[in-house]
C-alpha positions as CSV (number, residue, x, y, z in Angstrom):
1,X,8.0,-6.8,-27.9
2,X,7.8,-10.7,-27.1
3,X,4.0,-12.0,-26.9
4,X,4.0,-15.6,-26.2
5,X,1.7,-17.6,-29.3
6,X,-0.2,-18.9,-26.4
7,X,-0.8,-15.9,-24.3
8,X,-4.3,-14.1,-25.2
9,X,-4.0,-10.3,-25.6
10,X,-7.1,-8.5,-26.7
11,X,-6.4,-6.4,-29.9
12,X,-7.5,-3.3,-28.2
13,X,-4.6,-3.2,-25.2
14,X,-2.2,-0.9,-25.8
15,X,1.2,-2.6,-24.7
16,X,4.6,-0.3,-24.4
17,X,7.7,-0.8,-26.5
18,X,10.0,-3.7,-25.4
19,X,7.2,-5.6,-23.3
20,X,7.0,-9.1,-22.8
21,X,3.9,-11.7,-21.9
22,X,4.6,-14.7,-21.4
23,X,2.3,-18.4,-22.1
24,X,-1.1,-18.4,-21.3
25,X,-1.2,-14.9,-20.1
26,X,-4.7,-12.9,-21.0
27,X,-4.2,-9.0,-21.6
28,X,-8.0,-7.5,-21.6
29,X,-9.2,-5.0,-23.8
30,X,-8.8,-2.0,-21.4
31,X,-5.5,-2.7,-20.6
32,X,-2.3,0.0,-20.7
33,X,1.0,-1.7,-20.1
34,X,4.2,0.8,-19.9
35,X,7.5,0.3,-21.4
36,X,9.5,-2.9,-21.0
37,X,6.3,-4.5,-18.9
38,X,6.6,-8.4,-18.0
39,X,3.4,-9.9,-17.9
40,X,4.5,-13.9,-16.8
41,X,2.9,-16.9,-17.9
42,X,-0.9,-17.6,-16.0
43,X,-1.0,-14.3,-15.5
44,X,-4.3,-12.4,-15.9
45,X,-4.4,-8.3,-16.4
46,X,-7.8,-7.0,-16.9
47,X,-10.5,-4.3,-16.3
48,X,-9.4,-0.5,-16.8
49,X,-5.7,-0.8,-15.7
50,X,-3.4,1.1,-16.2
51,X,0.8,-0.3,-15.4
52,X,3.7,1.4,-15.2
53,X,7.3,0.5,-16.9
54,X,9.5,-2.0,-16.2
55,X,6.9,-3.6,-13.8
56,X,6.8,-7.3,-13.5
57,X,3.5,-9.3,-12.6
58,X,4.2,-13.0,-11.9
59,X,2.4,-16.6,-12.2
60,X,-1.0,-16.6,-11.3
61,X,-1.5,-13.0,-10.3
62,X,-5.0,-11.1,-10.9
63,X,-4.4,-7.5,-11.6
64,X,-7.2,-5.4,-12.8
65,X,-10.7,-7.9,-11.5
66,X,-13.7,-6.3,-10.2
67,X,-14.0,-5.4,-6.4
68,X,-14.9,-7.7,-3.7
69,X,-17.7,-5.4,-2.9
70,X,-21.4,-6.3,-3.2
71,X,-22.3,-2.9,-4.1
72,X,-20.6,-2.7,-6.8
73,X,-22.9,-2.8,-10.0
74,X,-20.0,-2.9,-12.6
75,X,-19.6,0.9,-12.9
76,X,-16.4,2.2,-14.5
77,X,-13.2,1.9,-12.3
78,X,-9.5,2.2,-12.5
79,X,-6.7,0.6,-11.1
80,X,-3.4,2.8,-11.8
81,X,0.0,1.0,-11.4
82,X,3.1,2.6,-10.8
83,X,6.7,2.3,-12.3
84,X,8.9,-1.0,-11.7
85,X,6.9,-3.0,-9.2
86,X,6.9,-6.3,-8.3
87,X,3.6,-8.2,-8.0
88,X,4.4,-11.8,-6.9
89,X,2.6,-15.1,-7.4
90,X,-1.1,-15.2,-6.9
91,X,-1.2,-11.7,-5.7
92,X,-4.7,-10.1,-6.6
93,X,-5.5,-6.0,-7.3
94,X,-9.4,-4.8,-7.2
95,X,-10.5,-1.8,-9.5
96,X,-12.1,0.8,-7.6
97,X,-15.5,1.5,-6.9
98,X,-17.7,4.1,-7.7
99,X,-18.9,5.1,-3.8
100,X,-14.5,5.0,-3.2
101,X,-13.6,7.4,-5.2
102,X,-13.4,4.8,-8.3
103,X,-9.5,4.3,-8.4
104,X,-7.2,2.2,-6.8
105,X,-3.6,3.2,-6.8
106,X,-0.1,1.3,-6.9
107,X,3.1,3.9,-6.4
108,X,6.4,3.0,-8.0
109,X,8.9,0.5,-6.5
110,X,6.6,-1.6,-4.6
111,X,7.0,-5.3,-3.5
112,X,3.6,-6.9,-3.5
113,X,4.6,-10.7,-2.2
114,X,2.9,-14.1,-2.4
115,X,-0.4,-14.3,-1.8
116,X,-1.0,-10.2,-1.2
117,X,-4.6,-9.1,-1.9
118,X,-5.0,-4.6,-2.3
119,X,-8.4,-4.0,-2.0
120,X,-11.0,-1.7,-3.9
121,X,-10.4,2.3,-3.3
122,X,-6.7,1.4,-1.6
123,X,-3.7,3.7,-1.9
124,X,-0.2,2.5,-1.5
125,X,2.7,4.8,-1.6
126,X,6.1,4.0,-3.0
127,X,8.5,1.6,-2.1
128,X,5.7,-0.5,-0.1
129,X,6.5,-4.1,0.8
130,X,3.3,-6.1,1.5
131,X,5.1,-9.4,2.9
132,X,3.5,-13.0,1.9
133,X,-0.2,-13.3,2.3
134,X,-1.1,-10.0,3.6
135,X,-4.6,-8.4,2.9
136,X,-4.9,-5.0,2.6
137,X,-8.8,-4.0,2.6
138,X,-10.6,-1.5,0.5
139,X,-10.3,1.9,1.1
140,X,-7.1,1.8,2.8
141,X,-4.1,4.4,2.5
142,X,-0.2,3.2,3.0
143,X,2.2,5.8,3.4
144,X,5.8,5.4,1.2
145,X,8.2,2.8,2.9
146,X,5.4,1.1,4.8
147,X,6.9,-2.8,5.4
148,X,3.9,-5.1,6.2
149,X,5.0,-8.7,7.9
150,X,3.0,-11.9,6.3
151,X,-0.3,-12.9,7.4
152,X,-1.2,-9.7,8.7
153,X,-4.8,-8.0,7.7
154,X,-5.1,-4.1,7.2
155,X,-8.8,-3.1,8.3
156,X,-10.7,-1.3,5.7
157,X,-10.6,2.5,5.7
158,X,-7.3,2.6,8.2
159,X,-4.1,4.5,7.0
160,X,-0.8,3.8,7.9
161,X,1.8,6.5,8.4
162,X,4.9,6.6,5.7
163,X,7.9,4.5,7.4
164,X,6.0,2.4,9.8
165,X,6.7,-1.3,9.7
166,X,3.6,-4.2,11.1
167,X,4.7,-7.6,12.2
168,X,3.7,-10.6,10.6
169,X,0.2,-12.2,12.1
170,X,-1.2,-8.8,13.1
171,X,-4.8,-7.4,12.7
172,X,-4.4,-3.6,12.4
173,X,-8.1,-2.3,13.1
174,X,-6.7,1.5,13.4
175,X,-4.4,4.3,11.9
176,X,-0.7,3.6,12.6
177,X,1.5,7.0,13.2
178,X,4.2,7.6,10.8
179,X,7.0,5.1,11.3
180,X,4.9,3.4,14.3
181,X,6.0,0.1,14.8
182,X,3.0,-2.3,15.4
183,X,2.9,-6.0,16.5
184,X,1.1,-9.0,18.0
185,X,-2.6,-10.4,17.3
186,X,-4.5,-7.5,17.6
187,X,-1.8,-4.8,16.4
188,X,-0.6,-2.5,19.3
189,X,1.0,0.6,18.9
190,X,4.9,-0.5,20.2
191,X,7.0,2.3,19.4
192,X,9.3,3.8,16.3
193,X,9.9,1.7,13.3
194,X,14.1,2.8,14.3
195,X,15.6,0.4,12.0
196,X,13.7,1.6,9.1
197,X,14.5,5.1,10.1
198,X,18.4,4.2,10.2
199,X,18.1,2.6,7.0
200,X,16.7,5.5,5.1
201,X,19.6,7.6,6.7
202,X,17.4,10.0,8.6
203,X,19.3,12.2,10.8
204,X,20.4,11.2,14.1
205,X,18.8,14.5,15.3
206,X,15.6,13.7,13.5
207,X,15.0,10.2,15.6
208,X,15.8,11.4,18.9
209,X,13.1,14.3,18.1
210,X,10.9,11.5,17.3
211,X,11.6,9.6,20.2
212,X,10.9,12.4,22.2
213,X,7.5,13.0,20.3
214,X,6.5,9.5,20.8
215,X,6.7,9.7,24.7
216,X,5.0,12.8,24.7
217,X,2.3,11.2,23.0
218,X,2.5,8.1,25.1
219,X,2.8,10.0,28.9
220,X,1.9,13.4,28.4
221,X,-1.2,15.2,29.7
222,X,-4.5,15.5,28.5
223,X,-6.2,13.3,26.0
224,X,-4.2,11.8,23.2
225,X,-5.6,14.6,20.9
226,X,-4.5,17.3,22.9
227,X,-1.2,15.8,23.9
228,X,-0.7,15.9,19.4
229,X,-1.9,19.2,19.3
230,X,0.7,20.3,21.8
231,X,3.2,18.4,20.3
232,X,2.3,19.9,17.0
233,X,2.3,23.8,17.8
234,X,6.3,23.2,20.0
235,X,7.9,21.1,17.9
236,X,10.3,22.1,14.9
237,X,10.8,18.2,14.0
238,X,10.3,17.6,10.7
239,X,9.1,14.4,11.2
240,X,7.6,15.2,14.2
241,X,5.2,17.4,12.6
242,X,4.8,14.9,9.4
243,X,3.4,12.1,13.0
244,X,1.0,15.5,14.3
245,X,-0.2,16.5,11.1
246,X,-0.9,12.5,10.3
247,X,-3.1,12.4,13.6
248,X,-4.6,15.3,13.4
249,X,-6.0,14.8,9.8
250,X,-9.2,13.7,8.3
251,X,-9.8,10.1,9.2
252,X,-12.3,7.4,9.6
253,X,-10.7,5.4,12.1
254,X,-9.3,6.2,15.5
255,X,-5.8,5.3,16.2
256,X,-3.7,2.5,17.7
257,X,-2.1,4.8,20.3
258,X,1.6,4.5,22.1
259,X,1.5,2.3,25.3
C-alpha cells in the first residue's frame, strides 16, 4: 500500500492490499477500496462507497457526493463500484437516494471519460463507455456494452438496451432497444448498433435475425406494441427475444421507436 503524506484518508476507510492514493487525495470515513485501487492525486472518494479492485479514479474526480436531488435529506445511500474501471478526470458519481431505491451501481470494466456525471439511483452494466462530458441522469439503467458518444444527455428514468451505441450531441428522452443505434439532437431510433455487434463476434445468423426484427418493428402492422408482441411469440432469435422482452418490460418511459 502507497498513501501519499499529503493525501487525507480518514482512519476509518478500509483500503485493499496493494492500493495506492496519490497527493492531495481525501478518502472519507465510509469508504471501501478493493485490492490494488488507485486513488490519483485531487481526487475525492466519499460517502458510503464501496470500489472494486484494480479500479483507477483520476485527477479531480468526485466519486461517492451526495445526489443532485432536492429531496434528498441526507438519508443513508450507497454507491457500489465494480472491478477495474476507469473513472477519468473530473468525472462525478452521486450516492443514491432513499425514494430510488438508495444505490447507485457501477459494473466491472467500465470507461467513465472526462467530464462524465452518473446520476443518483443509475445502473450501469459492464464494459460501459460513457464518452467525454456525457450526463447520465438519476435513475437511469445502461445495459452491458452500451457506448455513449460525448456531449450527449441520458434523460432521467430511461434505459438503454445492452449493446446499443448513442452519438455524440444527442438528447436521449426515451428507452433505446438493445443494440439500437441512436443519433442526432433529439436522439432518433436509426437502426442496429452492427459494428458493435461484429465486434463482440455475434453470429452472422444472429444479426440478420435482428435485422429482420428491427424492420418488423419498424413496418409491420398494428401498433408498435403489438408488432413486439408478435415478434416476441415467432421468433427463436436469441437476441431478438433479449429486444421484445426489453420492450415489453416494466418501464417509465416510452421508447424511441425504428423509423
Amino acid at each position: 500500500m502507497a498513501i501519499h503524506p499529503a493525501a487525507i484518508v480518514d482512519p476509518k476507510a478500509v483500503l485493499g492490499a496493494g492500493c495506492e492514493v496519490g497527493p492531495f487525495a481525501v478518502i472519507g470515513p465510509e469508504v471501501t477500496l478493493g485490492d490494488n485501487v488507485v486513488i490519483k492525486s485531487h481526487a475525492v472518494v466519499t460517502g458510503w462507497t464501496e470500489i472494486g479492485d484494480e479500479t483507477v479514479v483520476f485527477p479531480f474526480a468526485v466519486v461517492g457526493e451526495v445526489p443532485q436531488d432536492l429531496k434528498f435529506r441526507g438519508e443513508r445511500t450507497r454507491l457500489v463500484i465494480g472491478k477495474r474501471n476507469r473513472i477519468r478526470e473530473g468525472a462525478t458519481l452521486n450516492l443514491g437516494t432513499e425514494g430510488g431505491g438508495g444505490v447507485t451501481r457501477i459494473g466491472d470494466d467500465c470507461l467513465l471519460m472526462t467530464g462524465s456525471h452518473v446520476g443518483h439511483d443509475a445502473t450501469l452494466g459492464d464494459r460501459v463507455i460513457l464518452a467525454n462530458q456525457v450526463a447520465v441522469a438519476g435513475h437511469c439503467v445502461l445495459g452491458d456494452d452500451v457506448i455513449v458518444g460525448g456531449l450527449s444527455g441520458i434523460h432521467q428514468w430511461v434505459r438503454v438496451g445492452r449493446g446499443a451505441i448513442i452519438g455524440a450531441v444527442t438528447m436521449v428522452t426515451n428507452d433505446v432497444l438493445p443494440h439500437g443505434l441512436v443519433q442526432g439532437p433529439r436522439g432518433d431510433l436509426d437502426g442496429l448498433n452492427l459494428v458493435g455487434l461484429k465486434r463482440r463476434g455475434v453470429e452472422r445468423s444472429e444479426i440478420t435475425a435482428l435485422r429482420a426484427g428491427y424492420q418488423m418493428l419498424a413496418q409491420g402492422e398494428g401498433t408498435f406494441l403489438d408488432r413486439a408482441r408478435r415478434l416476441h411469440d415467432e421468433t427463436e432469435s436469441r437476441h431478438v427475444r433479449e429486444m421484445t422482452d426489453f420492450i415489453l418490460g416494466a418501464t417509465d418511459r416510452s421508447f424511441l421507436t425504428p423509423k
